[in-house]
C-alpha positions in Angstrom: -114.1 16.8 120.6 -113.0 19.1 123.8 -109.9 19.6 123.2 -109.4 20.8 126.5 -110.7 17.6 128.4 -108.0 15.3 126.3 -105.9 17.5 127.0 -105.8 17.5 130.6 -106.6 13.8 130.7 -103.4 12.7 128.7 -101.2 15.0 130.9 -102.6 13.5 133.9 -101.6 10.3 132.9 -98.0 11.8 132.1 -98.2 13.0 135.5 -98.5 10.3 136.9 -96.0 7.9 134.7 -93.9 7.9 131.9 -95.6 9.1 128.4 -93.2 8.0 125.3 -95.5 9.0 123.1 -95.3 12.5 124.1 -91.8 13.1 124.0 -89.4 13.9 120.8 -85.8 13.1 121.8 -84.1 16.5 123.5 -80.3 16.8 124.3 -80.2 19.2 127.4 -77.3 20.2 129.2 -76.4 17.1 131.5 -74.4 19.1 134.3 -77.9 20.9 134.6 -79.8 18.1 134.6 -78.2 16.4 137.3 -79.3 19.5 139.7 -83.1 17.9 138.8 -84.6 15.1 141.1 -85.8 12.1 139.0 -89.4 12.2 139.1 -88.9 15.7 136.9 -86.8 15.1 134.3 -88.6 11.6 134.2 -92.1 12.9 133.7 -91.5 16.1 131.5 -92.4 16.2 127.9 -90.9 18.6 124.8 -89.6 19.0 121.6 -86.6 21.5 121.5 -84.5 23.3 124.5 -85.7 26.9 125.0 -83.3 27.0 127.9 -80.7 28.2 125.4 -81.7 31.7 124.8 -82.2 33.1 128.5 -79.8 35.5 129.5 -78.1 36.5 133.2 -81.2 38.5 135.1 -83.9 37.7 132.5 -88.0 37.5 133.8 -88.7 34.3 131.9 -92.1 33.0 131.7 -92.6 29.3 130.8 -95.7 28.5 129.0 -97.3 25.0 130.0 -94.3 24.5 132.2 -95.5 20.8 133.5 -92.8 18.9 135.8 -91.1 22.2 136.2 -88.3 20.8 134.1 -87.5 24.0 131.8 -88.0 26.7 135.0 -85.0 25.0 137.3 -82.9 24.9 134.6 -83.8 28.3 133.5 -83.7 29.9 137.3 -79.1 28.4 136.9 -79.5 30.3 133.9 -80.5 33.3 135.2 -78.9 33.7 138.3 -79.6 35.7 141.4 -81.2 38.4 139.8 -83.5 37.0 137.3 -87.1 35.2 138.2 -89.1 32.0 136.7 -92.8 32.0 136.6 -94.0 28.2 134.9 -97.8 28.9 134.1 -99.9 25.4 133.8 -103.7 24.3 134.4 -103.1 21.0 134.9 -103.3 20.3 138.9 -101.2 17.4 138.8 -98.3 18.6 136.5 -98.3 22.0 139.0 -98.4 19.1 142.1 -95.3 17.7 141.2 -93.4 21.0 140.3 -94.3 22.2 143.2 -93.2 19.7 145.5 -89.9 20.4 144.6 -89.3 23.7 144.9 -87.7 23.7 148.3 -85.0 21.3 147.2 -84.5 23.3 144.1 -84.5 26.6 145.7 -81.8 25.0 148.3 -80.1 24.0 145.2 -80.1 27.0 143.5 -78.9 29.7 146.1 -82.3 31.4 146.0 -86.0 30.9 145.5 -86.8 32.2 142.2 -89.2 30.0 140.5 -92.9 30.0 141.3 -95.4 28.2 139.9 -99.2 29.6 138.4 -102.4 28.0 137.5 -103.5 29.7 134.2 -104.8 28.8 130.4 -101.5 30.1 128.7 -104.2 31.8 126.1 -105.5 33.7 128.9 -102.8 35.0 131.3 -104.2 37.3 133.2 -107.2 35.2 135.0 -105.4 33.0 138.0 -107.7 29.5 137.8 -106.9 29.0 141.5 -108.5 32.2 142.4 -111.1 30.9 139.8 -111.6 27.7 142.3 -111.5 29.8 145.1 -114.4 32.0 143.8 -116.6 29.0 142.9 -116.3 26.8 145.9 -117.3 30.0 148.3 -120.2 31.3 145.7 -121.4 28.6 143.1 -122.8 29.3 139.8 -126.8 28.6 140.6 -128.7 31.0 138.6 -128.2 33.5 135.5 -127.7 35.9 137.8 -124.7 34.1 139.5 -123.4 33.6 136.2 -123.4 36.9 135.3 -121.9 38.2 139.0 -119.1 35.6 138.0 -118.2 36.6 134.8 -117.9 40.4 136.1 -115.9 39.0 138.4 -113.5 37.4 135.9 -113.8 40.9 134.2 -112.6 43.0 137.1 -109.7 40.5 137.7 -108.3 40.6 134.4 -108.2 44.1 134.6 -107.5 45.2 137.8 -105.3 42.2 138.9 -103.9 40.5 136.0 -101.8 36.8 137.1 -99.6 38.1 134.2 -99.1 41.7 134.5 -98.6 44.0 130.7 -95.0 44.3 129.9 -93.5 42.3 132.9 -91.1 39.6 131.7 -87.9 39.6 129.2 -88.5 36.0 127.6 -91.1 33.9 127.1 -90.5 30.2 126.1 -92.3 27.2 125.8 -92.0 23.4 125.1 -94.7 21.7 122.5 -98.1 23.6 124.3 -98.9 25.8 121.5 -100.3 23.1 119.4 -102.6 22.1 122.5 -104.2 24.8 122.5 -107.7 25.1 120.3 -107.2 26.7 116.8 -110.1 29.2 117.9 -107.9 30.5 120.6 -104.3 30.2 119.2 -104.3 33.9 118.5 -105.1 35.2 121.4 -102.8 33.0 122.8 -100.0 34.9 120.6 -101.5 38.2 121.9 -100.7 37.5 125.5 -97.2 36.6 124.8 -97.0 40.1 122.7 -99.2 41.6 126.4 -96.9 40.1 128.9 -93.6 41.0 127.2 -91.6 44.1 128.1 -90.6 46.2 124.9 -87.6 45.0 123.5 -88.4 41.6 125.3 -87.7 38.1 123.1 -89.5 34.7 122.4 -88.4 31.5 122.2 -91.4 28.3 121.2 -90.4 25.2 120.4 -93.0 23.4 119.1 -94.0 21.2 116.3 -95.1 22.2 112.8 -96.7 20.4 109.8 -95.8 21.0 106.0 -99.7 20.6 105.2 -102.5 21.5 106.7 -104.1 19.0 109.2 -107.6 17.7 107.6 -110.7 18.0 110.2 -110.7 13.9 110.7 -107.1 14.3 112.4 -108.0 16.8 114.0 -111.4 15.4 115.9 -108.6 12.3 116.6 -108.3 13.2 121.0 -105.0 11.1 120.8 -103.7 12.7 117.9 -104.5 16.3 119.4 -103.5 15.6 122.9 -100.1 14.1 121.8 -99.0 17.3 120.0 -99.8 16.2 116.5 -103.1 17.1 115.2 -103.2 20.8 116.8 -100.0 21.6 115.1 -99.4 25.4 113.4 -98.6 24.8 109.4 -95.3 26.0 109.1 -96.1 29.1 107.1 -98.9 30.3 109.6 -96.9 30.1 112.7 -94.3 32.4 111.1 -97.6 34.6 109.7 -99.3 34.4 113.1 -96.2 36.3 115.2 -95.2 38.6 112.1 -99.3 39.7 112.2 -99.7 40.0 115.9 -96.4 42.7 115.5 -93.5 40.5 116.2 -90.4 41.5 114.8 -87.3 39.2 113.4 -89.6 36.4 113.7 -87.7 33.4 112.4 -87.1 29.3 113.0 -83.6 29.0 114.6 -84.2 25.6 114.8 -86.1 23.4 112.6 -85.4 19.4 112.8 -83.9 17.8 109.5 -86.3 14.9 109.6 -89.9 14.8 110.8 -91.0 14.1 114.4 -94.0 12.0 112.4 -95.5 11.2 109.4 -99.2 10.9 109.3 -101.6 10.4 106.0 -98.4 12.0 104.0 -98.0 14.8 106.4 -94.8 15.7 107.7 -94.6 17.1 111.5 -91.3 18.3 112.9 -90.0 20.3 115.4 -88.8 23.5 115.4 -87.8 26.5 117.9 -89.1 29.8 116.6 -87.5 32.8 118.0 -88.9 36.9 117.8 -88.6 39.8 119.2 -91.3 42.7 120.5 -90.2 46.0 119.1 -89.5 49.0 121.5 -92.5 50.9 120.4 -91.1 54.2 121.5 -91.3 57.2 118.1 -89.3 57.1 115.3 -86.4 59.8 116.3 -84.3 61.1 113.4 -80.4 61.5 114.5 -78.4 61.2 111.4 -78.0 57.7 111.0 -77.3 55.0 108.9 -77.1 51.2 107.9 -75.2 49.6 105.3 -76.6 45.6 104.5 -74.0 43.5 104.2 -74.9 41.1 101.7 -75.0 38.4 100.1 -78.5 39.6 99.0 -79.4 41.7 96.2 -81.9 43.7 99.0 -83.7 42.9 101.8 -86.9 44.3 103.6 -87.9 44.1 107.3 -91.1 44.0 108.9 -91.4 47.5 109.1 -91.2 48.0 105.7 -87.7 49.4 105.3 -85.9 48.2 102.3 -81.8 47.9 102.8 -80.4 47.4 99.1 -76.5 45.8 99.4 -74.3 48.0 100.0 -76.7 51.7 100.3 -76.0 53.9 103.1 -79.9 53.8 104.2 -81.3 56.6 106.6 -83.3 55.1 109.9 -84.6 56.1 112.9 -82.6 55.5 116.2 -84.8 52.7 117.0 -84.6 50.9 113.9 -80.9 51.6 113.7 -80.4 49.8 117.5 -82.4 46.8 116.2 -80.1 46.5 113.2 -77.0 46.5 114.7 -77.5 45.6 118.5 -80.4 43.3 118.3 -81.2 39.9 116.0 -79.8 41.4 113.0 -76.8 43.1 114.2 -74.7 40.3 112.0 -75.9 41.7 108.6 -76.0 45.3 109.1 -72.9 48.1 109.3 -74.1 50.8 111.7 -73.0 54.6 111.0 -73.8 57.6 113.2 -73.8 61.1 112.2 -70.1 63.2 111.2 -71.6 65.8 113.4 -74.3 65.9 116.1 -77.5 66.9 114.8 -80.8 68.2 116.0 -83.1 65.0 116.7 -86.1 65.5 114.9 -89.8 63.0 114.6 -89.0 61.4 111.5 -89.1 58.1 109.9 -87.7 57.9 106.5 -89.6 56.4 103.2 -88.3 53.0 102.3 -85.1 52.7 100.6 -83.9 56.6 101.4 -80.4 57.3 100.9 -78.4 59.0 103.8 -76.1 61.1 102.1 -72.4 60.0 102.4 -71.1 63.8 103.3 -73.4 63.7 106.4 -71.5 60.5 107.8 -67.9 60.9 106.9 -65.7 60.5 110.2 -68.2 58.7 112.4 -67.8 56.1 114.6 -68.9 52.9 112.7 -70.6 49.4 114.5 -69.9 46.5 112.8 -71.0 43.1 114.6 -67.7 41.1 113.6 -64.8 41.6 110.8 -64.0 38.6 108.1 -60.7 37.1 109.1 -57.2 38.5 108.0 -59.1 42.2 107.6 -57.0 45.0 108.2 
C-alpha cells in the first residue's frame, strides 16, 4: 500500500467536504471558534485540543495543520508577539487555510500565521521549492537525478524550511499516525531538531493497547482514517523518552476508545514533553526534596529522589524540578552560603548534606491548605 497516496487522497476529499469518519468529537473554546469562518472549522479533522498548552509570545509549529483550524486559534493565544507556522503537503488543505488568512489576520490585530508545504518527517525540505525545482529542470536521466538529489542536500542544510532550535511548542492533531512506521522516528527527530532548548510538545493523537497486525495495516481506509498507523501506547511514550525527551507523559488519555477493531482498542490521547536545556551540569550547592507519596522516584536522567532526601543536583536539573513539568513534586533548596560553581553532576541518589543548606531560600510550587 503507499501510504502516502491514501493519504493525500482521503484529505483531499476532506478538503473538499465534510469527513465524519475522520473526526473524534473535540470541545474547543467556542468564543475562539466563533473568530473562525465556516468552511474551517467545518472541514478540520482531530482528536484532542493542543491549543491548551501555548503560552503568551510562544513560536508554535503545527504539524499537519489542514484547514488552518489549530494555528488561528493558536495565533489569539499567543498574542502580538508570538508566531504560527502550520506545515502540511496536502495542496488543497494549504488552499483553504490560506485563503483565509487575510480575514484572520484582520481579525487578529496582526499577521502571524503562515502556512508551509512540508512532510512533517522532513522539515527542513520546502516541497514548493521542490515543485519549483522540477517544473524548471525535470528529472530525465541518472544524471538529473542525482543533480536533484544534491540539490535537496544543499537545501536541507544550507536553507532548512524549519530552521534547528527555532520554535517554543510543537503541537499536532492526529498526523503522527499518518505517517509510515519506517519514517515515524525521524519524524520525532525533527520535532527534537526544530525545538529551542527548554522548548515543549504537545501531540494529540491516537493510540492502540495492541499492536496493529500487518492485514490492518495494508487496509488504505483503515491507515488514512487514523486507525491502522496508530503508535501502541507503550512505544509512543518509548519513542520521545529514546529520541531525548524529557517529562514525557499522557496528560490526556480518553476514558473510552475512539474504536474497536479485531479486539483492539484505539483512543485518544495528548502526550506532552519537554526538550532539556542541554547546557553542562553546573554544581552550586543545591538541592531537591521529593514530595511524596512515592517511596522514590527516578527521572530520565537517571537521578533517583527517595521521599523526603535532601538530593544534590546540578542547576539545570534543579530548574527543571522546581520551575518546569515537575515543579509540583519537588521542594527546591539553594545553598546557606554562596559557593564556588564547579562542572559536576552528582551520582544517583547523593545526599546534599543538611549543614550546607540551613537558612536558604526554599521553592515550593504550592503549600497544602491551613499550613502555617
Amino acid at each position: 500500500m503507499n501510504v502516502e497516496a491514501a493519504v493525500m487522497a482521503r484529505y483531499s476529499e476532506g478538503a473538499r467536504g465534510r469527513q465524519e469518519s475522520l473526526c473524534c468529537p473535540v470541545a474547543y473554546d467556542r468564543d475562539l471558534l466563533a473568530l473562525l469562518p465556516d468552511e474551517i472549522v467545518e472541514r478540520d479533522y482531530g482528536c484532542g485540543d493542543p491549543t491548551r498548552y501555548v503560552r503568551t509570545g510562544d513560536a508554535v509549529l503545527d504539524l499537519g495543520s489542514g484547514a488552518g483550524k489549530l494555528c488561528y486559534l493558536m495565533a489569539h493565544r499567543v498574542g502580538r508577539e508570538g508566531r504560527i507556522i502550520g506545515v502540511d503537503m496536502n495542496a488543497e488543505m494549504l488552499g483553504l487555510a490560506r485563503k483565509y488568512r487575510g480575514e484572520m489576520a484582520a481579525k487578529l490585530g496582526g499577521d502571524r500565521v503562515r502556512f508551509v508545504k512540508a512532510r512533517i518527517q522532513d522539515l527542513a525540505l520546502d516541497l514548493e521549492a521542490v515543485e519549483e525545482y522540477l517544473a524548471t529542470r525535470p528529472v530525465h536521466s541518472l544524471s538529473d537525478l542525482q543533480d536533484f538529489e544534491s540539490w535537496q542536500r544543499k537545501m536541507r542544510s544550507a536553507d532548512p524550511l524549519i530552521p534547528d532550535a527555532s520554535v517554543d511548542l510543537v503541537v499536532s492533531n492526529c498526523v503522527l499516525n499518518l505517517v509510515r512506521d519506517q519514517d515515524k522516528l525521524q519524524l520525532i527527530r525533527e520535532i527534537f531538531r526544530v525545538l529551542k532548548p527548554g522548548g515543549r510538545v504537545a501531540i494529540s493523537d491516537i493510540v492502540c493497547d495492541e499492536p496493529v497486525p500487518a492485514v490492518l495495516k495494508e487496509d488504505p481506509m483503515l491507515w488514512s482514517g487514523c486507525v491502522s498507523g496508530a503508535f501502541q501506547e507503550e512505544e509512543m511514550l518509548a519513542a520521545f523518552t529514546d529520541a531525548g525527551f524529557l517529562a514525557v507523559r499522557y496528560d490526556q488519555w480518553g476514558q473510552e476508545p475512539w474504536r474497536v477493531i479485531a479486539g483492539i482498542e484505539f483512543r485518544a490521547v495528548t502526550l506532552t514533553a519537554i526538550k532539556g536545556e542541554g547546557t553542562p551540569c553546573l554544581d552550586v550547592g543545591q538541592a531537591v526534596i521529593y514530595q511524596g507519596p512515592y517511596a522514590s522516584v527516578s527521572d530520565d536522567e537517571g537521578h533517583l529522589y527517595p521521599r523526603g532526601a535532601r538530593i544534590a543536583v546540578c542547576e539545570r536539573t534543579y530548574r527543571l524540578l522546581t520551575a518546569g513539568p515537575y515543579r509540583e513534586d519537588f521542594i527546591g533548596i539553594n545553598p546557606g552560603i554562596p559557593r564556588a560553581v564547579v562542572p559536576w553532576c552528582a551520582p544517583a541518589g547523593t545526599r546534599r548534606p543538611a549543614a550546607e543548606t540551613k537558612g536558604a531560600a526554599v521553592t515550593i510550587a504550592s503549600a497544602a491548605p491551613g499550613c502555617c
